[in-house]
N, C-alpha and C positions, 0 to 999 in steps of 0.2 A: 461948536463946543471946543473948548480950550484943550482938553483931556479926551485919550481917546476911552470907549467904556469897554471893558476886561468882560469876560465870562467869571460867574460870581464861584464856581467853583474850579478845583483842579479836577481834569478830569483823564483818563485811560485814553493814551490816542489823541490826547486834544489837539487843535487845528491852528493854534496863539501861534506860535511860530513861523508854521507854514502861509500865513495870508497872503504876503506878498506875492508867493510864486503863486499860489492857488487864482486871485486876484486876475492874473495873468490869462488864465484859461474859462473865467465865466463868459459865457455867453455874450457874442456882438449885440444882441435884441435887449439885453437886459443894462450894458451902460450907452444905450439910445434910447432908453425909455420906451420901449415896446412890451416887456416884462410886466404883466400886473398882478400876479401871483405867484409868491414863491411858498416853497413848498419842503421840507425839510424830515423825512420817513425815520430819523435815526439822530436826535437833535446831542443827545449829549450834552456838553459845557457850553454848545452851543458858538461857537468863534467864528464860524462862516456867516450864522447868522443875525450878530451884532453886526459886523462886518456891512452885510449887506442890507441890514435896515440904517447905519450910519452914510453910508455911500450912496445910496441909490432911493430914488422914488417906485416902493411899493406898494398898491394896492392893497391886498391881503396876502398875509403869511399865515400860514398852519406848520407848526410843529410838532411831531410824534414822539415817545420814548417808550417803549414797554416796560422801563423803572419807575412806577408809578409815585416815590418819592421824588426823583426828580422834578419831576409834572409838578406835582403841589409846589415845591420851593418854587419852579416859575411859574405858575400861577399867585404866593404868597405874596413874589415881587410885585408882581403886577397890580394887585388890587388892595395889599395891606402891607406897603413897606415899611410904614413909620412904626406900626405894632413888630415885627420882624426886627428892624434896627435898634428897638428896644430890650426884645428878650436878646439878642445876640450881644448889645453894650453890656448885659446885665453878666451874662456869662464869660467874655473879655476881662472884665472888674472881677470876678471870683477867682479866674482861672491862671491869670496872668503872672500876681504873688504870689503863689506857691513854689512851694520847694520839690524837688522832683518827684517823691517819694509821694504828697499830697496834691502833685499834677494827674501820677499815677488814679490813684484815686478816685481822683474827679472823672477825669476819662472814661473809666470802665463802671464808674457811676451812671453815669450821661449815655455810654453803650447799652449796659442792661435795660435802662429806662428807655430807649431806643427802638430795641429789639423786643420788649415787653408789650410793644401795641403793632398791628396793622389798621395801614390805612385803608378805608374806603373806596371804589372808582368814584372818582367826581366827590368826593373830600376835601374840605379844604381846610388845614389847620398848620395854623401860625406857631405855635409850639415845637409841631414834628419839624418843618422846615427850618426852626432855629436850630433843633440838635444835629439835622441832616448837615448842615453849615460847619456848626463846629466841631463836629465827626471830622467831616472833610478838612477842615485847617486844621485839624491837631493831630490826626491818623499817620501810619507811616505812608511818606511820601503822596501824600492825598491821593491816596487809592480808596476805589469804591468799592468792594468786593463781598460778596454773599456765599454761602454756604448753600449744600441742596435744600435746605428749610428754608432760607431768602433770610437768612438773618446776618447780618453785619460784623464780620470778623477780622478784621483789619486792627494790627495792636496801636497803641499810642505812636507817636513818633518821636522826634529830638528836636524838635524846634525850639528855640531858646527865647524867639521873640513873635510868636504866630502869629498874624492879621487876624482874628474870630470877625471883626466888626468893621466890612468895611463901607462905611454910610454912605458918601458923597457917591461911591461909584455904585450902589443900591438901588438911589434916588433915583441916579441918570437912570440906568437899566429900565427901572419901573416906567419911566416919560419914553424911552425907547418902544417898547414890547408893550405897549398901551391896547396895541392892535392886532397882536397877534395872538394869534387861538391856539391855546396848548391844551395836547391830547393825549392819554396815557392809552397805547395801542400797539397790537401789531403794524409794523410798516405798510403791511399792503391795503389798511384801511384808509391810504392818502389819497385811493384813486378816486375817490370821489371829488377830490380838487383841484385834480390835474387836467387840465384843458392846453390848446396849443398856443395859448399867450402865458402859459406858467414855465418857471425853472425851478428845477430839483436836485436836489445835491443831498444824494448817500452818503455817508458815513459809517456803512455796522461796524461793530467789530471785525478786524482783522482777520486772515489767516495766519494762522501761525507760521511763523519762517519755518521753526522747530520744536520739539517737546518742549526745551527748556525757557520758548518765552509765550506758551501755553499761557494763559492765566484764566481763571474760572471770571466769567462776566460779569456785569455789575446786573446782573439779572440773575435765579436762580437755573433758569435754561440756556444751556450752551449755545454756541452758532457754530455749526461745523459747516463739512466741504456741502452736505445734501441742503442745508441751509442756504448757501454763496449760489448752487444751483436755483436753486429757486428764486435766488433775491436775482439771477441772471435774467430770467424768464419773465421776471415782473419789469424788471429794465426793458425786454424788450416790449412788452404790454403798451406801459408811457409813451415809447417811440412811436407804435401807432398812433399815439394821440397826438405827435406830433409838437408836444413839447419838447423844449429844451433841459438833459441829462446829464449832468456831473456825478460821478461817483472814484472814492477813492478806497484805498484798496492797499496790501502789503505787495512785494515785489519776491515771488518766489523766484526771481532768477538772480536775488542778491546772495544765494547758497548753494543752489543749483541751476546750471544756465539749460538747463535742459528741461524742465517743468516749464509746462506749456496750461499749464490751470486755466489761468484768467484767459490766454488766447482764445484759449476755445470758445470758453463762457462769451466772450465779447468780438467774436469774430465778426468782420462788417463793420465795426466801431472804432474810433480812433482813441490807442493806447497809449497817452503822455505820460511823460517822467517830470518825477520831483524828489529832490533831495532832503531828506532828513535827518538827523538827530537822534538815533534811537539805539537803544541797545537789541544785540541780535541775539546773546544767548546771555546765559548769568557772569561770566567771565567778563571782569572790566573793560578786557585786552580787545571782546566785540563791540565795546560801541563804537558808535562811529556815522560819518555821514553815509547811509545807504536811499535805496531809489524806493522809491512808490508812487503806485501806479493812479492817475487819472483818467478813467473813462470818462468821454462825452460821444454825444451823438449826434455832434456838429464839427465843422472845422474851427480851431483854433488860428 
């Protein structure tokens, strides 16, 4: 394929920039073709896992999200994109002439009606997944963010020329993820797929470096530090099974060199570094290149 294929949305934390180095630390068994199942407890935007169904021969992939919008938008890809590519051209063509005032508008239009329905487990509709889309390309900064009701609060943004519709890399997605089983779940309901010819690669949500780059999840339940314990425990779980573990992670020694969090959690385990791109607190003056952490539990 001439074009590489994008994650259809923007997402919190996404992994688009980081592939090369990430790339670097998957598993020897998985670019020998030993890997027949990959496995994915925390999928998001998903960028690891375009990645690695463009790259590599797998068997079966499973991916999990407890945003059960998410789920549905890839599931819509998967089995009704040309209906999807339709209502989203349809809304592109509404949204695009407008003058700001009646972008305004449309948006908190498209919001209320949004927030006006829940979906179903194991739901599938082509509608919610077009608003879910053009929430995301039109919202500020395509943030995903819910309130303690799980309702959608994120204002319009400034975009002056938003992508709403974008086909060609819909299609490929859809012939990509043909095979893969998307599941709206807790994490730890992957174990059921995890055997020792699989590889898994974590993604939760972060720890926060600090209060101020705190952000409420794109789920109505938080993930705190008793959450990271637990998701530790279940890392070690897989390793008995002798699969192969990627999991990535903030770097609390980008503030304080003296938090020792993740050591603990991952003691035994090899803790690599990768640089990224992020802001560390609201002040422009932190962003900057800072480290994050990759666990595996294998040699690189």
């Amino acid at each position: 394929m001439s074009e590489k294929i994008k994650p259809f949305v923007k997402w919190a934390g996404g992994k688009g920039s980081l592939i090369p180095q990430l790339e670097k630390l998957y598993p020897y068994d998985l670019k020998n073709g030993q890997i027949q199942t990959y496995v994915e407890p925390f999928v998001g935007g998903g960028a690891v896992l375009i990645d690695i169904l463009q790259e590599y021969k797998i068997g079966n992939a499973y991916a999990f999200d407890i945003n059960i919008d998410l789920i549905n938008a890839y599931n819509v890809i998967k089995t009704n994109v040309e209906e999807l590519i339709t209502k989203l051209k349809k809304m592109e063509t509404e949204y695009l002439p407008l003058g700001q005032e009646k972008r305004k508008n449309y948006f908190y239009h498209k919001r209320e009606q949004y927030n006006n329905y829940t979906l179903q487990k194991n739901e599938k509709n082509v509608q919610r997944a077009a608003e879910f889309i053009y929430l995301n390309r039109t919202c500020f900064n395509g943030l995903y963010r819910v309130n303690k009701e799980g309702k959608f609060n994120v204002p319009i943004g400034s975009y002056k020329n938003p992508t709403i519709c974008d086909g060609n890399n819909l299609k490929a997605l859809s012939q990509l993820i043909k095979n893969v089983e998307f599941l709206c779940g807790d994490y730890k309901e992957s174990i059921q797929y995890v055997a020792e010819d699989t590889f898994v690669y974590f993604d939760p949500p972060y720890k926060p470096l600090n209060v101020t780059s705190a952000f409420t999840s794109y789920t109505k339940e938080d993930f705190n530090d008793e959450n990271q314990r637990e998701l530790a425990i279940y890392f070690k779980e897989l390793d008995q099974k002798k699969a192969k573990l990627m999991l990535s992670n903030s770097n609390p020694k980008n503030v304080n060199e003296e938090d020792v969090f993740f050591d603990h959690l991952y003691k035994g385990f090899k803790i690599n570094e990768i640089y990224a791109n992020r802001m560390i607190n609201s002040n422009s003056q932190g962003r900057g290149k800072i480290s994050e952490i990759v666990v595996t539990n294998y040699k690189v």
